[in-house]
ZARO-805206 format. One record per residue: residue in one letter; x, y, z of N, C-alpha, C in turn. Coordinates in steps of 0.1 Angstrom, whole numbers, plus 5000, padded with zeros to 4 digits. Atoms other than C-alpha are relative to their C-alpha. Layout:
AXYZXYZXYZ/...
//
This chain:
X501250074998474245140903499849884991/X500150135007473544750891498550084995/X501250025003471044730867498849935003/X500750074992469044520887499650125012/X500449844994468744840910499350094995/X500749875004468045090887498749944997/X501450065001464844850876499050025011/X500750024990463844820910499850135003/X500349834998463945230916499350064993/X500649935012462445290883498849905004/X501150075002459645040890499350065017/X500249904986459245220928499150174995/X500649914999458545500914499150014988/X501650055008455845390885499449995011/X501550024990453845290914499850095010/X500149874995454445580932499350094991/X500849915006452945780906498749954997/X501150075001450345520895498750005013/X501149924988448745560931499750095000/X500749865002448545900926498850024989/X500650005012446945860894498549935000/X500750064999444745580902499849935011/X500250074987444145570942498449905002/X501650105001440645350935500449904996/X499650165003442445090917499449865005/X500550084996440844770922499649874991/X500350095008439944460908498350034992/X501649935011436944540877499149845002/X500550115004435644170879498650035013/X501349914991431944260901499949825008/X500050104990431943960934499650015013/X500150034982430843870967500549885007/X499350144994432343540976501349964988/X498550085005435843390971499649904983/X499950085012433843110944499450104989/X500249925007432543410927500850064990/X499749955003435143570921501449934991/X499550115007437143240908499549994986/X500350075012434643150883500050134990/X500149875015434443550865501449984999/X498950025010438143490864500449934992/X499850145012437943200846499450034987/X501349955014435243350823500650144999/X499449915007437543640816501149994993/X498650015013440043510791499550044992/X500449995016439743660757498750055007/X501349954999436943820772500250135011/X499649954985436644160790499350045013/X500349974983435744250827498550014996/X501649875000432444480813498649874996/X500750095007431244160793499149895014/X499750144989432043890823498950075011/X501349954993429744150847498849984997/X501450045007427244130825499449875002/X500250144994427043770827499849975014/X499950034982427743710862498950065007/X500649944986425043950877498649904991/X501450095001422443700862500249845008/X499350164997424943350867499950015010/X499750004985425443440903498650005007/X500750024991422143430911499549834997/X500350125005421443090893500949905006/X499250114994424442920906500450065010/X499549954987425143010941501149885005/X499050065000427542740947501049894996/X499350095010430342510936499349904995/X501550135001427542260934499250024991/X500549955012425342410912500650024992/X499250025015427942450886500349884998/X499550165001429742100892498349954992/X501150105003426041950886499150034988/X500949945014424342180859500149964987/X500250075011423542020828501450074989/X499149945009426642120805499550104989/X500349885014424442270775499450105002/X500349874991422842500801500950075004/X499149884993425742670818501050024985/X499549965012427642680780499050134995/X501649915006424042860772500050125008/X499649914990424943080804500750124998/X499149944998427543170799501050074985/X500050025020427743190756501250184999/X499449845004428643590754501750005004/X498449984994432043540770501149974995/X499150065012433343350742500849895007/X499350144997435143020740498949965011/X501350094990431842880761499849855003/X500050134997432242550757501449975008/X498550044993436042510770499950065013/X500449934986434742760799499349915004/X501250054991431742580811501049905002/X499550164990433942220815501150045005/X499149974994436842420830499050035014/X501149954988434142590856499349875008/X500650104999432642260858501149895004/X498950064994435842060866500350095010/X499549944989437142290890498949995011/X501049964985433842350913500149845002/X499750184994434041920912500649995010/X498949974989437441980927499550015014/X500449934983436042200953499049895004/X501350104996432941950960500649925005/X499550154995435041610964500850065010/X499449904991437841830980500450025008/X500049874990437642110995498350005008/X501949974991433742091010499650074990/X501149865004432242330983501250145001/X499249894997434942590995501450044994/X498650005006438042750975500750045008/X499349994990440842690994500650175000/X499449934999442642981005502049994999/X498450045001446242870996500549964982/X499750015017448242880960500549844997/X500350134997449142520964498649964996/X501050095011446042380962499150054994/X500749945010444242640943500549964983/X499150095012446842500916499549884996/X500750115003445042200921498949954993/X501350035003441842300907500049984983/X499749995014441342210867499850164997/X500349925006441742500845500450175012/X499449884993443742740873501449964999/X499250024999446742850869500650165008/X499849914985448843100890499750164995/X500449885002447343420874498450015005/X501550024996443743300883500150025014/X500049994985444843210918501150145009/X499549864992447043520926498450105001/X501549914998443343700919499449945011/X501050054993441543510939500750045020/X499650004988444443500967500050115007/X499949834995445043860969498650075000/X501849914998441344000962499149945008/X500350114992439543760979500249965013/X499050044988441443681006501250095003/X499649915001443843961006501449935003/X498750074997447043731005500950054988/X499149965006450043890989500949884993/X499050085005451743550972500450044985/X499649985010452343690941499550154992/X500549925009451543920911499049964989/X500250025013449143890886500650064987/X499349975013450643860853498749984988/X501450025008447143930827501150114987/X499749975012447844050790500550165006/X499749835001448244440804501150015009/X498649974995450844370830501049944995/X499350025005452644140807500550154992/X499549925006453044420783500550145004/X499449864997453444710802501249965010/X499050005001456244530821501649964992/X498850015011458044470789500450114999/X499749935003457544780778500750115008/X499549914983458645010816501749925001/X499050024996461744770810500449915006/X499850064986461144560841500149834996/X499650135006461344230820500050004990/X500350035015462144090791499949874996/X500750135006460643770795498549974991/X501450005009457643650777499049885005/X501050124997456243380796500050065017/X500949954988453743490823500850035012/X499350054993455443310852500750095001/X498549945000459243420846499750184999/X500349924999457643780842499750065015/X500949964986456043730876501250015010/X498550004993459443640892500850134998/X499349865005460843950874499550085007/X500949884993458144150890500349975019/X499950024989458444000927501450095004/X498349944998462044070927500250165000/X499249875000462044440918498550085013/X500949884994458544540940499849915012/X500350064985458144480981499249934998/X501650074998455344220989498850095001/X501149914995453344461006499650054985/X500549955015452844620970499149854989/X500350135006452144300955498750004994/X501250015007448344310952499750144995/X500549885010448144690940500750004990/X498749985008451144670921499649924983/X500450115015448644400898498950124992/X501749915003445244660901500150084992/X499549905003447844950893500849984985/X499350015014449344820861498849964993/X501050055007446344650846498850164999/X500149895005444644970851500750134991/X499349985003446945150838500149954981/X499850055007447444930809498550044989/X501149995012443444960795499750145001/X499949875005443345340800501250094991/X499049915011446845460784500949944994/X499150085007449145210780499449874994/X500950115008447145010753500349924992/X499150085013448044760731500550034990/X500049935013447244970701500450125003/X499849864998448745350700499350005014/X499949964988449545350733500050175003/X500649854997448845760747501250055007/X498749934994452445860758500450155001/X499549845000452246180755499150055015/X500549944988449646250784500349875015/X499850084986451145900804500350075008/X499649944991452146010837502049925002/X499350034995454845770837501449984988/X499350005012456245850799501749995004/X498849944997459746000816500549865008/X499550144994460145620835500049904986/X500350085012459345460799501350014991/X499150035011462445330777499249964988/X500550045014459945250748499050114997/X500949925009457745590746500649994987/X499949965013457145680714500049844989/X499550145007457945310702498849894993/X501250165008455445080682500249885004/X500350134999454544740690500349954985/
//
């Protein structure tokens, strides 16, 4: 068996067990519309999901669409949006992009990785969320801090840049998996396999793991 095989059978059956583990899996970021669920991704770097809800269920009623952010006075939606951290580089990323959509797209985020690429301050981790949850389009994987590291750590790459990760990941798991295969590792990742003293002894998936036991 190529080692390019054994990856792909050992990463088959991680997610075989991970569904068992975690059939709810889902995206944590709380949305009703496609630009919704754009701008909490934007507003969750360095910041996590629990925080970004928090914000959002006040933001979303104040800015209902790309319009109202594109046009809101900058030291108000920084003021908005403050708890999330980095607030000022967010608000004129949030605030260039909904522009995008305005001149555009009509107000509307496109449905396509192309020109969601287009928008400032997206890049293809933002827009695989949006394409796959949102829109339920399988074009890729999200690559976020927990599935970079858990597929270093499972073996399944040993790149380090997002991207070339994500390529690594396509290649060993069907499409059809594609959008649980992001839900299922990032879950995953903030319950057992943690950055810090990861929990290897009750993982499910210790016996597919070349680095239990192993420190960061």
């Amino acid at each position: 068996m190529s080692a390019q095989e054994e990856r792909r059978r050992r990463a088959a059956a991680i997610l075989t067990r991970l569904k068992e583990v975690y059939p709810g899996a889902k995206c944590a970021l709380n949305y009703e519309t496609p630009l919704q669920l754009l701008v909490a991704t934007m507003l969750s770097a360095q910041c996590t999901d629990e925080r970004v809800n928090q914000v959002t269920r006040t933001l979303f009623q104040k800015y209902r669409t790309a319009a109202d952010f594109a046009s809101a006075p900058r030291e108000k939606l920084e003021e908005d949006i403050r708890p999330t951290g980095y607030y000022r580089s967010k608000a004129q990323r949030v605030q260039a992009a909904c522009r995008k959509l305005v001149e555009d797209f009509a107000g509307e985020v496109p449905a396509s990785m192309e020109e969601l690429l287009t928008l400032p301050g997206v890049a293809r981790k933002t827009a695989n969320v949006v394409l796959g949850t949102a829109f339920g389009q399988a074009t890729g994987i999200v690559v976020d801090t927990h599935v970079k590291r858990l597929a270093q750590r499972m073996g399944l790459s040993t790149e380090s840049n997002p991207d070339r990760i994500e390529r690594d990941l396509m290649a060993l798991i069907p499409q059809k998996d594609w959008i649980p295969a992001g839900h299922l590792l990032i879950t995953h990742g903030r319950r057992v396999c943690t950055a810090h003293r990861p929990q290897c002894d009750p993982c499910p998936v210790a016996d597919l793991c070349p680095r239990v036991g192993v420190q960061d």
